[in-house]
Backbone atoms as SQL, in Angstrom:
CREATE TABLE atoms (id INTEGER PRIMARY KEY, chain TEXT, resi INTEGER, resn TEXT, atom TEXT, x REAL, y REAL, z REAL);
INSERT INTO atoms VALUES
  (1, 'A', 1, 'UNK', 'N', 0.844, -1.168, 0.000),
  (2, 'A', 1, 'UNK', 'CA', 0.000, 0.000, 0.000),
  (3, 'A', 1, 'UNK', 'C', 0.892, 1.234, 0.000),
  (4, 'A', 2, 'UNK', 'N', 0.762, 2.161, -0.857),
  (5, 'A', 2, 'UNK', 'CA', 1.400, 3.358, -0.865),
  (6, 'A', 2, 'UNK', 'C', 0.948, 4.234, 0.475),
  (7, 'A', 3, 'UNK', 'N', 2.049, 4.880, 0.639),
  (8, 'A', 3, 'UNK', 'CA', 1.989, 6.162, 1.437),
  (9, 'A', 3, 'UNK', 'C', 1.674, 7.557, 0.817),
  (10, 'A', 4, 'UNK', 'N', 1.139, 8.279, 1.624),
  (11, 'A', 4, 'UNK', 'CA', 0.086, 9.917, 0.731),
  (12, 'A', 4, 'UNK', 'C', 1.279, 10.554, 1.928),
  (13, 'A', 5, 'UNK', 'N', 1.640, 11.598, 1.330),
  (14, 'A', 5, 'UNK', 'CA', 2.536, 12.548, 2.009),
  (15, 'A', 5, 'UNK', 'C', 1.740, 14.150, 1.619),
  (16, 'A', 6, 'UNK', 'N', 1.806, 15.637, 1.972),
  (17, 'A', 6, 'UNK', 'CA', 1.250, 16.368, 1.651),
  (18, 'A', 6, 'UNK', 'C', 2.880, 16.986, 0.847),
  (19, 'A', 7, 'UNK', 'N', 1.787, 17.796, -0.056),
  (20, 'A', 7, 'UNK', 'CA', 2.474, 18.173, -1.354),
  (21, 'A', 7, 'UNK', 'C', 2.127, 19.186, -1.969),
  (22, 'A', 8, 'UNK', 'N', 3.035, 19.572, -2.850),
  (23, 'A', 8, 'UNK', 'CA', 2.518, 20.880, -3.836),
  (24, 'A', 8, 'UNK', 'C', 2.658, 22.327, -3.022),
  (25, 'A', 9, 'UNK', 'N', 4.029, 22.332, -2.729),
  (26, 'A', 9, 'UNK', 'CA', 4.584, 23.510, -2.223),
  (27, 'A', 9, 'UNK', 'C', 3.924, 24.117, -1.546),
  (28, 'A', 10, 'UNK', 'N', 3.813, 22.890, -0.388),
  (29, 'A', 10, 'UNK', 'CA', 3.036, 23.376, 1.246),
  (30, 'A', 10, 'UNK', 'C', 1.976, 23.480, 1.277),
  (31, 'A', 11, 'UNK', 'N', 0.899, 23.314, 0.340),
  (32, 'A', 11, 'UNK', 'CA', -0.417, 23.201, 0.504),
  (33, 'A', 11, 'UNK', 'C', -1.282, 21.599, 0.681),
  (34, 'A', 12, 'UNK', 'N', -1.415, 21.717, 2.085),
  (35, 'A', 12, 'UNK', 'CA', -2.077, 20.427, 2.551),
  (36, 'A', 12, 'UNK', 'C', -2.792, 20.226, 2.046),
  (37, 'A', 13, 'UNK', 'N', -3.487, 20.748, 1.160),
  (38, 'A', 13, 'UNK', 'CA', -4.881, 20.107, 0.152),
  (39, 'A', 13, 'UNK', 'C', -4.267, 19.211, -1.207),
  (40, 'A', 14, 'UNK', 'N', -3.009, 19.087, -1.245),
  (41, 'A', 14, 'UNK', 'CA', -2.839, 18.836, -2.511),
  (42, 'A', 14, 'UNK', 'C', -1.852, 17.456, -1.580),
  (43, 'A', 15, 'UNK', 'N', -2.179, 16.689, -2.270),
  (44, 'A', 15, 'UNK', 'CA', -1.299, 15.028, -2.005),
  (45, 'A', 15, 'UNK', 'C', -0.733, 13.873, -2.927),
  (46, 'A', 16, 'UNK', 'N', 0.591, 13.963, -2.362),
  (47, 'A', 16, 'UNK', 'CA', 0.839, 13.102, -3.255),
  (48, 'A', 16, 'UNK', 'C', 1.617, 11.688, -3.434),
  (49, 'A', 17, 'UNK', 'N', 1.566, 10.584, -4.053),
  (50, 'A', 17, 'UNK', 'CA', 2.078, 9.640, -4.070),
  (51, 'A', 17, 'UNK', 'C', 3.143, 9.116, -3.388),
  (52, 'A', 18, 'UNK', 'N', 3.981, 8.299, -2.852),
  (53, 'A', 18, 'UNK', 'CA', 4.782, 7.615, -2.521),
  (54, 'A', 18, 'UNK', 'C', 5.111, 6.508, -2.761),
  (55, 'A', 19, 'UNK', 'N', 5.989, 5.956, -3.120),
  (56, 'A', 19, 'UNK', 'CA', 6.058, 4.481, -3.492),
  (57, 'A', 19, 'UNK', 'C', 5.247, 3.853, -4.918),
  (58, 'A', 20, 'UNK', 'N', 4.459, 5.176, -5.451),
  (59, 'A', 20, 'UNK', 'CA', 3.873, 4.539, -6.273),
  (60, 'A', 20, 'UNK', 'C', 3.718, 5.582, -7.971),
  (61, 'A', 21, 'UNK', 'N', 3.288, 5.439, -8.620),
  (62, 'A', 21, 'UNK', 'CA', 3.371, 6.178, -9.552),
  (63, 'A', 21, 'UNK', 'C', 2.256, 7.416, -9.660),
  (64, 'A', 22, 'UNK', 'N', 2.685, 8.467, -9.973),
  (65, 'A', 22, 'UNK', 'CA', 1.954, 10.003, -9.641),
  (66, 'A', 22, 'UNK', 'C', 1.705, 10.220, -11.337),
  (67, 'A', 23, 'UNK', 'N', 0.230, 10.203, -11.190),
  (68, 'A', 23, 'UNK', 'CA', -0.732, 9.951, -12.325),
  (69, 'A', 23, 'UNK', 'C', -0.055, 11.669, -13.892),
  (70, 'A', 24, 'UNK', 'N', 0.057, 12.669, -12.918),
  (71, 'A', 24, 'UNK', 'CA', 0.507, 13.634, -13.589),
  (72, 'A', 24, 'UNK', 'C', 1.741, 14.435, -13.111),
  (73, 'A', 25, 'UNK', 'N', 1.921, 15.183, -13.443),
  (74, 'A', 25, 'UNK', 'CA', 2.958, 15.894, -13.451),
  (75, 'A', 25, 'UNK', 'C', 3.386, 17.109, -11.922),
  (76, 'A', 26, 'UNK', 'N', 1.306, 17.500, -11.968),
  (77, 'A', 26, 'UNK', 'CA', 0.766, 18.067, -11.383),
  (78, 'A', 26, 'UNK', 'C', -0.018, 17.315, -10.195),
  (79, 'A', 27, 'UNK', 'N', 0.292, 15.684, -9.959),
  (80, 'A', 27, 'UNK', 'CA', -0.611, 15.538, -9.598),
  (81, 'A', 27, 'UNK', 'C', -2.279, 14.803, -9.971),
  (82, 'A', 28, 'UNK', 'N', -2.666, 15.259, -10.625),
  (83, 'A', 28, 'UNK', 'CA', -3.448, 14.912, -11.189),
  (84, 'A', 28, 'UNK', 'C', -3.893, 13.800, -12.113),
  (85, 'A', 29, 'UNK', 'N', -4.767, 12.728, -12.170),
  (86, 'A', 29, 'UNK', 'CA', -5.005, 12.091, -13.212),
  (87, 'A', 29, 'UNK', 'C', -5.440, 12.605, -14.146),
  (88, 'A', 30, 'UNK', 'N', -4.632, 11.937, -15.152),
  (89, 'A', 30, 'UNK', 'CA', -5.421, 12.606, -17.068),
  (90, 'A', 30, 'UNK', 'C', -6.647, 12.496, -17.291),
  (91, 'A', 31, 'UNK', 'N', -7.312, 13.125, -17.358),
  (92, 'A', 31, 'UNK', 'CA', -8.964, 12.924, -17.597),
  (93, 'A', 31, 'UNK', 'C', -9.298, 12.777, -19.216),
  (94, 'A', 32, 'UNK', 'N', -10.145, 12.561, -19.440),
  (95, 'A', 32, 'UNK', 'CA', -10.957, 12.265, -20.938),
  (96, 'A', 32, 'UNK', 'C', -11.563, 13.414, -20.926),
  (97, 'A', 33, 'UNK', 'N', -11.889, 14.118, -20.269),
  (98, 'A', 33, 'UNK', 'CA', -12.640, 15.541, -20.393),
  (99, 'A', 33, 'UNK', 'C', -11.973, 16.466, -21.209),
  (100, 'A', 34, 'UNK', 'N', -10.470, 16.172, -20.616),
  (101, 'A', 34, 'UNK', 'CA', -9.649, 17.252, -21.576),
  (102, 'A', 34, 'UNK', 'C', -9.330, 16.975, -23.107),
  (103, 'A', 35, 'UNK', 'N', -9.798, 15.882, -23.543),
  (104, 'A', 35, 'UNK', 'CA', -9.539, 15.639, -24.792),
  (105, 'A', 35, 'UNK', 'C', -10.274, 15.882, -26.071),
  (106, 'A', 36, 'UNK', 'N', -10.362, 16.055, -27.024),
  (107, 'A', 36, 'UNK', 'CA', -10.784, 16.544, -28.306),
  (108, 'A', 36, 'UNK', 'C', -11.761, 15.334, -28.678),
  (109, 'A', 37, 'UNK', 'N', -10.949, 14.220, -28.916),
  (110, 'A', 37, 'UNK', 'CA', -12.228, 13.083, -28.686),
  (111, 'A', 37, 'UNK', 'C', -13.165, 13.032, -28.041),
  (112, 'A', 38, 'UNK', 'N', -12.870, 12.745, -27.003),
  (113, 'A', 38, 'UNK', 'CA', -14.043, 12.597, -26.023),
  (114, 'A', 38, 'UNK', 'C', -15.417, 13.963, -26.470),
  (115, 'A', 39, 'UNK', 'N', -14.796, 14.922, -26.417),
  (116, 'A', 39, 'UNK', 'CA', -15.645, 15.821, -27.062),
  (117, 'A', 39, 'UNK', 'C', -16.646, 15.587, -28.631),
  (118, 'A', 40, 'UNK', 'N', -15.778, 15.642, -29.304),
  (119, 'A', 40, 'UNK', 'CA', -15.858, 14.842, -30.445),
  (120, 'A', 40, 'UNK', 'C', -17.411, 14.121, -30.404),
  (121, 'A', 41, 'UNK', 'N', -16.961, 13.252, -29.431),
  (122, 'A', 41, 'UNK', 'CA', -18.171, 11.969, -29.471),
  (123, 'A', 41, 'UNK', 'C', -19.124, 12.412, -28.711),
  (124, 'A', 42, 'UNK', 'N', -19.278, 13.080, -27.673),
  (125, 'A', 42, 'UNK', 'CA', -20.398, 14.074, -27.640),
  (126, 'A', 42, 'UNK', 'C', -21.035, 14.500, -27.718),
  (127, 'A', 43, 'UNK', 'N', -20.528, 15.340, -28.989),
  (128, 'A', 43, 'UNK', 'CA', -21.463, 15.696, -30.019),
  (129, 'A', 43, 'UNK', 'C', -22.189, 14.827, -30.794),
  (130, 'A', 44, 'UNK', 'N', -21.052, 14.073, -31.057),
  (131, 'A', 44, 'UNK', 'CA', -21.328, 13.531, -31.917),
  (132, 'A', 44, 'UNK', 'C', -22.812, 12.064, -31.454),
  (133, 'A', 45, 'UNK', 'N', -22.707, 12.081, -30.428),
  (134, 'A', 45, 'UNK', 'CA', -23.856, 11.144, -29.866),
  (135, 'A', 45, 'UNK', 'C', -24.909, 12.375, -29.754),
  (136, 'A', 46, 'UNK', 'N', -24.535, 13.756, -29.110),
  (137, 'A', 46, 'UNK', 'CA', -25.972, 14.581, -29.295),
  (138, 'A', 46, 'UNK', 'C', -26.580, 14.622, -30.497),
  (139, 'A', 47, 'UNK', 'N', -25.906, 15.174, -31.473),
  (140, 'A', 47, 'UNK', 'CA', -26.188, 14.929, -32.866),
  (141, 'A', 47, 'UNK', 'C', -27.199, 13.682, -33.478),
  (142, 'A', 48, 'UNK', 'N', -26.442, 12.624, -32.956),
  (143, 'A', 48, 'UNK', 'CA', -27.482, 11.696, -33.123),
  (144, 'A', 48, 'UNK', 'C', -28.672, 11.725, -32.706),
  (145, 'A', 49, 'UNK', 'N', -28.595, 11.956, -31.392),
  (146, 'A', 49, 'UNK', 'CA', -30.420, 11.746, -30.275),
  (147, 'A', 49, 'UNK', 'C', -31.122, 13.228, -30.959),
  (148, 'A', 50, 'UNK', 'N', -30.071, 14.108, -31.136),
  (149, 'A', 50, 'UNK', 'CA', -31.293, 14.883, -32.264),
  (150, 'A', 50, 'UNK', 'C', -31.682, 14.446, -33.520),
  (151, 'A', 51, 'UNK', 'N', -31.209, 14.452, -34.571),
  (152, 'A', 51, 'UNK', 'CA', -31.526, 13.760, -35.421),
  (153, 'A', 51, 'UNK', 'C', -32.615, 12.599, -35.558),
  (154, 'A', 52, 'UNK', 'N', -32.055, 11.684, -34.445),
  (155, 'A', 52, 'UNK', 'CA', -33.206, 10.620, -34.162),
  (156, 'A', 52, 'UNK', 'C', -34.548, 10.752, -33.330),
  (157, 'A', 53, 'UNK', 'N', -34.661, 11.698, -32.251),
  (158, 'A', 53, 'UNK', 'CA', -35.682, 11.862, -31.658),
  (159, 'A', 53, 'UNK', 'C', -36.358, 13.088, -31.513),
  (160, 'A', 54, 'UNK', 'N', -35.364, 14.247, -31.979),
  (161, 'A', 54, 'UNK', 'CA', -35.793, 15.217, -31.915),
  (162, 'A', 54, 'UNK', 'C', -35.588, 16.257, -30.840),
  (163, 'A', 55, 'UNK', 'N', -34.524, 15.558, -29.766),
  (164, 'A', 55, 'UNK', 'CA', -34.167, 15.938, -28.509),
  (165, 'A', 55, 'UNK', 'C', -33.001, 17.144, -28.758),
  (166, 'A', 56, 'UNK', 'N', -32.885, 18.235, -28.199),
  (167, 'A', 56, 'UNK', 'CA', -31.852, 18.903, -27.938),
  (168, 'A', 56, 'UNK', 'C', -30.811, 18.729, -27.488),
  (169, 'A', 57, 'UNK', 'N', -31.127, 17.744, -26.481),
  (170, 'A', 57, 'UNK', 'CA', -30.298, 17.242, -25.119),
  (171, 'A', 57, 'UNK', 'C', -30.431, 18.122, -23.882),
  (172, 'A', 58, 'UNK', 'N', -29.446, 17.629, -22.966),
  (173, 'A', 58, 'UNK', 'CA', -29.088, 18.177, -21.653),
  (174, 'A', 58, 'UNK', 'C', -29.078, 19.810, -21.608),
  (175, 'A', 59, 'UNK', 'N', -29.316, 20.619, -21.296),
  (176, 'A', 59, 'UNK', 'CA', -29.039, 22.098, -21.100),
  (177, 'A', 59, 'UNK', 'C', -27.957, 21.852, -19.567),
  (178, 'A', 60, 'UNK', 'N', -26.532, 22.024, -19.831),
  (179, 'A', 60, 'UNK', 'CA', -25.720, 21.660, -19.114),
  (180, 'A', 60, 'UNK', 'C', -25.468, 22.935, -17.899),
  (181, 'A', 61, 'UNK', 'N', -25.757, 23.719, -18.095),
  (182, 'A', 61, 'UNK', 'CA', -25.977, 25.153, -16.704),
  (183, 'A', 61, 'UNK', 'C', -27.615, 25.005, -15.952),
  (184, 'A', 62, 'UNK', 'N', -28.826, 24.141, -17.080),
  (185, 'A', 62, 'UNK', 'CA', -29.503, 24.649, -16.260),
  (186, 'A', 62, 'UNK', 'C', -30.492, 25.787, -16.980),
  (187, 'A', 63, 'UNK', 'N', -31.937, 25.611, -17.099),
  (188, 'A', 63, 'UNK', 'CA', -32.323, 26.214, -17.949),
  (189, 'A', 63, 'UNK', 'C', -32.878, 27.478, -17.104),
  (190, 'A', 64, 'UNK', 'N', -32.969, 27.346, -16.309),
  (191, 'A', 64, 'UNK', 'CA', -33.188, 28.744, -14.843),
  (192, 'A', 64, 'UNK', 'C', -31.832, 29.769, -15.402),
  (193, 'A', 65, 'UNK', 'N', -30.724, 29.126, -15.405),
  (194, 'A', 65, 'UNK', 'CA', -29.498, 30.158, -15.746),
  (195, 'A', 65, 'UNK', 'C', -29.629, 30.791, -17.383),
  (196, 'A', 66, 'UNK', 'N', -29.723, 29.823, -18.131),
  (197, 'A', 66, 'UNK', 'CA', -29.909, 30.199, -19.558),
  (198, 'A', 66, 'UNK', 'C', -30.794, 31.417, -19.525),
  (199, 'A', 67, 'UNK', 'N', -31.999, 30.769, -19.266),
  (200, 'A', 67, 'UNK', 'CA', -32.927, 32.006, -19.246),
  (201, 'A', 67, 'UNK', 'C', -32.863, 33.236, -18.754),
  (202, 'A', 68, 'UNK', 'N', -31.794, 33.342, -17.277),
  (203, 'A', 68, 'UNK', 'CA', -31.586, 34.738, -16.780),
  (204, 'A', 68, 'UNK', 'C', -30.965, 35.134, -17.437),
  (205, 'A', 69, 'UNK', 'N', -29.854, 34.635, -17.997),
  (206, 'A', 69, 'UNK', 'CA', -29.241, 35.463, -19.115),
  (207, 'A', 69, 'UNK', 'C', -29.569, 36.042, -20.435),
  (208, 'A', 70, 'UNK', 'N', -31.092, 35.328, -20.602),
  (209, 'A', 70, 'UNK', 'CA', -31.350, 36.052, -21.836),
  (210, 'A', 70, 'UNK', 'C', -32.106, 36.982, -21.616),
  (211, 'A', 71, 'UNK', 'N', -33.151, 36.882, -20.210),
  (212, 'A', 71, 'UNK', 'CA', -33.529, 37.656, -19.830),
  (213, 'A', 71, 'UNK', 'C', -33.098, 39.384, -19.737),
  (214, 'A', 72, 'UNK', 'N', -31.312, 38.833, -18.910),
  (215, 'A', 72, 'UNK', 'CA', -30.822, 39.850, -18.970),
  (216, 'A', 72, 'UNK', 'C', -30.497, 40.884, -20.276),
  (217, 'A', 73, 'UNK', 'N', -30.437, 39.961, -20.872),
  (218, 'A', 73, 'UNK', 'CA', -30.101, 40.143, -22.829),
  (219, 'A', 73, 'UNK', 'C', -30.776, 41.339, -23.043),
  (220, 'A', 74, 'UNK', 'N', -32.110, 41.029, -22.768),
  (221, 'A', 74, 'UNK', 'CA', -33.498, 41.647, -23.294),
  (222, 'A', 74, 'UNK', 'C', -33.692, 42.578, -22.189),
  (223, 'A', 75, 'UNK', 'N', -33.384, 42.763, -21.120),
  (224, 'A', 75, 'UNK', 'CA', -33.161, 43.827, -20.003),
  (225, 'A', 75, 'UNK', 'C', -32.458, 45.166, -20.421),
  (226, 'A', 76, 'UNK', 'N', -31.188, 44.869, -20.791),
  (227, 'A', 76, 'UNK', 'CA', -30.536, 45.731, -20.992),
  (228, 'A', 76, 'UNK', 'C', -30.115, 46.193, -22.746),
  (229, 'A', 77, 'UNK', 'N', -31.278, 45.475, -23.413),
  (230, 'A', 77, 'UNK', 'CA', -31.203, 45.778, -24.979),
  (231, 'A', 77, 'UNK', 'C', -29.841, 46.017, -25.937),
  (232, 'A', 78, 'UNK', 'N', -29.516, 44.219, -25.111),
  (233, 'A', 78, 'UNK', 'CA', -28.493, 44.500, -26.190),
  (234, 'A', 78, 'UNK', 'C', -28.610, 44.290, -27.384),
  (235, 'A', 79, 'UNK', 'N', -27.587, 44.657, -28.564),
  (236, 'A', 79, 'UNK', 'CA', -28.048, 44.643, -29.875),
  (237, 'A', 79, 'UNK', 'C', -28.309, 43.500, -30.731),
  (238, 'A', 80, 'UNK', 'N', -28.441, 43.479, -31.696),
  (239, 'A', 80, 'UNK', 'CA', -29.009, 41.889, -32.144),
  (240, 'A', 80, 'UNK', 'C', -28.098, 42.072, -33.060),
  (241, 'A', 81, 'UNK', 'N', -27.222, 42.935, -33.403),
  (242, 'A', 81, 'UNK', 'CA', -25.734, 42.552, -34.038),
  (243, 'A', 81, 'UNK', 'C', -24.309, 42.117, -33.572),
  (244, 'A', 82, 'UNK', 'N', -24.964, 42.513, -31.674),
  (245, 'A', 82, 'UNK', 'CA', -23.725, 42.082, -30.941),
  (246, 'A', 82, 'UNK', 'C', -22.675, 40.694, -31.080),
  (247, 'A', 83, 'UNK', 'N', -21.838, 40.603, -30.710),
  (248, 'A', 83, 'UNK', 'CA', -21.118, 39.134, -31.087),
  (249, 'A', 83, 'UNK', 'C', -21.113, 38.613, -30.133),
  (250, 'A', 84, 'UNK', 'N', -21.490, 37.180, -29.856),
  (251, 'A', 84, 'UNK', 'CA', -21.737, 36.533, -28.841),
  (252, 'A', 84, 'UNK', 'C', -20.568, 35.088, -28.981),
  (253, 'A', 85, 'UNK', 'N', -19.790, 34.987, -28.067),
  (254, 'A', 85, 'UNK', 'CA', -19.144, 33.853, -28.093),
  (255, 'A', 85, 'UNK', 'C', -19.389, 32.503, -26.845),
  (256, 'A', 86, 'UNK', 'N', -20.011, 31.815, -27.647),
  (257, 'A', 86, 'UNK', 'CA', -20.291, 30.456, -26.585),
  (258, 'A', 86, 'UNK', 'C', -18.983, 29.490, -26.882),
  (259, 'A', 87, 'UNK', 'N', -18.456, 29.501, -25.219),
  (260, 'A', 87, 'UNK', 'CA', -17.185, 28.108, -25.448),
  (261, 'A', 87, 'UNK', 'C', -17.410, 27.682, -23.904),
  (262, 'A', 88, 'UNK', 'N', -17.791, 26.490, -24.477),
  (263, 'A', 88, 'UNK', 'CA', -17.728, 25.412, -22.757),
  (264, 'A', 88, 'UNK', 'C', -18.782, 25.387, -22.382),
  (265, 'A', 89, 'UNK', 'N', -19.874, 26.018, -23.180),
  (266, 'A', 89, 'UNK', 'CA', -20.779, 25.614, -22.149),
  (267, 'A', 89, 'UNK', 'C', -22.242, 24.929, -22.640),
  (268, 'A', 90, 'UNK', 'N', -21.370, 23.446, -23.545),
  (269, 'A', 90, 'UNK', 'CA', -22.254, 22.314, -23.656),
  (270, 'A', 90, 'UNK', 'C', -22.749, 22.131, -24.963),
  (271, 'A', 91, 'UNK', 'N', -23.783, 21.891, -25.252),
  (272, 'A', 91, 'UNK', 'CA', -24.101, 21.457, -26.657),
  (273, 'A', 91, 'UNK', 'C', -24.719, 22.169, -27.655),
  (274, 'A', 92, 'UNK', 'N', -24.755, 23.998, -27.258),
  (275, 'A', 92, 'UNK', 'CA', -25.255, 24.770, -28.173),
  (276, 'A', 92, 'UNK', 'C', -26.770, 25.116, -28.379),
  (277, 'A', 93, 'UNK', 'N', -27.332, 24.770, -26.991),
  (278, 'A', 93, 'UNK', 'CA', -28.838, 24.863, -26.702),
  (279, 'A', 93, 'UNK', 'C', -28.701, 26.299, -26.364),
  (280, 'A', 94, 'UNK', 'N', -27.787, 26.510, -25.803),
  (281, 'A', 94, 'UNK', 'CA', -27.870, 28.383, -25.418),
  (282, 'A', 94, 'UNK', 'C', -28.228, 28.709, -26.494),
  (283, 'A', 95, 'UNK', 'N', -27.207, 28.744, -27.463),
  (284, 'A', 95, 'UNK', 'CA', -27.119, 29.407, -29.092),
  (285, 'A', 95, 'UNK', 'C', -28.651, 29.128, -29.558),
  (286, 'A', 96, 'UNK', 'N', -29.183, 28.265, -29.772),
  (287, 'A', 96, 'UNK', 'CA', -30.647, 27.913, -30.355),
  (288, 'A', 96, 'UNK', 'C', -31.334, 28.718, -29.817),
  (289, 'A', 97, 'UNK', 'N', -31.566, 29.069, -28.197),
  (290, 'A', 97, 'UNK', 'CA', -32.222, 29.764, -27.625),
  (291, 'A', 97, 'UNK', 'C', -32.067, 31.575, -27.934),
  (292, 'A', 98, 'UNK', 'N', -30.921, 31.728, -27.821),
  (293, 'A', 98, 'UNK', 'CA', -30.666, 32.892, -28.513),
  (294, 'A', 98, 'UNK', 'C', -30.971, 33.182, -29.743),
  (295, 'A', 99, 'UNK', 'N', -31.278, 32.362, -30.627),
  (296, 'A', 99, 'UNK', 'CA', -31.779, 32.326, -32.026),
  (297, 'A', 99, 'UNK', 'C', -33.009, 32.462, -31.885),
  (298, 'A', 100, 'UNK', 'N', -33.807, 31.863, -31.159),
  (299, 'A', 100, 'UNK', 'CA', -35.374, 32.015, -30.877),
  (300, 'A', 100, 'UNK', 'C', -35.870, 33.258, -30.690),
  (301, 'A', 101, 'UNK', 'N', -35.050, 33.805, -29.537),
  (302, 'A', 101, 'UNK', 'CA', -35.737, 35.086, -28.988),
  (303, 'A', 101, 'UNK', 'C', -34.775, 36.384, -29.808),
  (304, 'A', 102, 'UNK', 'N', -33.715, 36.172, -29.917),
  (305, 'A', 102, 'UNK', 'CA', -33.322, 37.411, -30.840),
  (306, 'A', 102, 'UNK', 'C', -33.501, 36.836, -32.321),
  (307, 'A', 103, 'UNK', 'N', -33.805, 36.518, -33.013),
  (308, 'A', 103, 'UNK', 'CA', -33.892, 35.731, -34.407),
  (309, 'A', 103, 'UNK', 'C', -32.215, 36.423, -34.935),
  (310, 'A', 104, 'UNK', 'N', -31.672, 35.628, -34.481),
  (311, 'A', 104, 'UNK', 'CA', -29.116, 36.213, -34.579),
  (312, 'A', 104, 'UNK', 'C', -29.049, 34.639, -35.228),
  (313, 'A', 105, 'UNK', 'N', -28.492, 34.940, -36.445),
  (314, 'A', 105, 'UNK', 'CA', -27.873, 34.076, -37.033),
  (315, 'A', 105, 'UNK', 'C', -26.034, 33.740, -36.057),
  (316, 'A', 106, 'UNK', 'N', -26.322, 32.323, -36.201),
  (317, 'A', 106, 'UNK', 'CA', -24.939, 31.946, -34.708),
  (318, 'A', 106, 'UNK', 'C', -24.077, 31.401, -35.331),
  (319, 'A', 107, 'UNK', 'N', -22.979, 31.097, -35.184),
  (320, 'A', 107, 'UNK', 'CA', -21.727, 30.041, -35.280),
  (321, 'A', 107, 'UNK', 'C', -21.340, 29.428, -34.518),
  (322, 'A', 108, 'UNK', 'N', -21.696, 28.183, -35.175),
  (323, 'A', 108, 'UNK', 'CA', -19.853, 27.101, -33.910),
  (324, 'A', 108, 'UNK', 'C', -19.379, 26.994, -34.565),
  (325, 'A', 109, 'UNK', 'N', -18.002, 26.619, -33.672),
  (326, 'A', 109, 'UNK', 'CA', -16.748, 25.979, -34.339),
  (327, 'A', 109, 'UNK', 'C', -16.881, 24.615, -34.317),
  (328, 'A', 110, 'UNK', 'N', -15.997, 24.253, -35.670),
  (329, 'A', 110, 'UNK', 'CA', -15.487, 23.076, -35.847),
  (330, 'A', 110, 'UNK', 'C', -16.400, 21.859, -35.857),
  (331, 'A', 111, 'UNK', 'N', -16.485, 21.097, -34.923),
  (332, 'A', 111, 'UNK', 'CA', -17.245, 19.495, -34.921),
  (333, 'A', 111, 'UNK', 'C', -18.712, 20.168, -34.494),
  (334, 'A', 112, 'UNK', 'N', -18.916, 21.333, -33.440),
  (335, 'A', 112, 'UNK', 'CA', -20.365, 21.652, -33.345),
  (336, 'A', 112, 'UNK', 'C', -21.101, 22.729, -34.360),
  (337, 'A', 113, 'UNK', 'N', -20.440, 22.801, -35.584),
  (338, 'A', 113, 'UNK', 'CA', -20.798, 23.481, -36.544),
  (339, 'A', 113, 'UNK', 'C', -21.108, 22.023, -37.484),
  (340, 'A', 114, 'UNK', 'N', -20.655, 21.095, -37.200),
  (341, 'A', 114, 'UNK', 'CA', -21.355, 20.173, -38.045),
  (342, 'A', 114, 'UNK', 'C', -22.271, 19.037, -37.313),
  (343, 'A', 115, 'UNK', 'N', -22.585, 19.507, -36.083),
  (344, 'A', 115, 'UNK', 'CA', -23.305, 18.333, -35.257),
  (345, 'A', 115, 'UNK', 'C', -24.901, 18.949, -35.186),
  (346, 'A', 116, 'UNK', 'N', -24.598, 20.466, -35.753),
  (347, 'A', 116, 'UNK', 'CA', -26.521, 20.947, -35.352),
  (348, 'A', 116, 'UNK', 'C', -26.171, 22.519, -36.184),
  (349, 'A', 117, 'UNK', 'N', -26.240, 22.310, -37.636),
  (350, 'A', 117, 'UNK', 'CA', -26.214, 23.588, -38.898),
  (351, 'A', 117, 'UNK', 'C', -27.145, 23.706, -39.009),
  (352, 'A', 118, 'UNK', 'N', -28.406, 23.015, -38.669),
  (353, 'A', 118, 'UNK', 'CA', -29.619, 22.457, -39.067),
  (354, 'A', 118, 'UNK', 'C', -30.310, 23.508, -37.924),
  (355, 'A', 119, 'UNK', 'N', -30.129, 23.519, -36.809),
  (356, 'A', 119, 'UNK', 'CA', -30.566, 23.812, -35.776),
  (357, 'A', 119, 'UNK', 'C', -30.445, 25.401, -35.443),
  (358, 'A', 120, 'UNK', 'N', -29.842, 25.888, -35.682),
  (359, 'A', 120, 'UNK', 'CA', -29.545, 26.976, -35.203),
  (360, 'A', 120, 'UNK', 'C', -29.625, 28.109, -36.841);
């Protein structure tokens, strides 16, 4: 059984390995989150359940948050030429929604510009 020693230049919250192999550099195990694939497929499975059922998917913040923000949108009149950049935050249901209520032609990048062109 390995030993946990505290680590990471004196901060007791951070621990690390002994005797055994230390997953990162930092510490940390490599996650699949951070990868382009994993993303990738994602979409690429949302893509599908739309296509096939008609589903949007998950609204990953939360559709209470989405909405305050568009709310706010429409609060403070912003323009409907403004540029809006969505990154990270999920499968582009914001963007649709923003298309609804401001009728703003949107962009994604890359793999979510081809998982829902249709949609937005």
């Amino acid at each position: 059984m390995s030993k946990v020693r505290n680590g990471g230049g004196g901060n007791p919250g951070v621990a690390m390995r002994i005797g055994g192999v230390c997953p990162g550099g930092d510490g940390f195990a490599p996650s699949a989150l951070g990868t382009r694939e994993h993303w990738d497929a994602v979409y690429e499975r949302e893509l599908h359940t739309f296509q096939e059922y008609g589903d949007t998917g998950e609204i990953w913040f939360g559709e209470e948050s989405m909405n305050r923000l568009i709310r706010w949108m429409q609060k403070y009149k912003i323009p409907l030429d403004a540029s809006v950049l969505d990154i990270g935050t999920g499968n582009g249901v914001f963007l649709v929604e923003l298309d609804l209520n401001f009728s703003k032609n949107c962009q994604h990048p890359s793999s979510a510009l081809e998982a829902d062109p249709e949609t937005v």
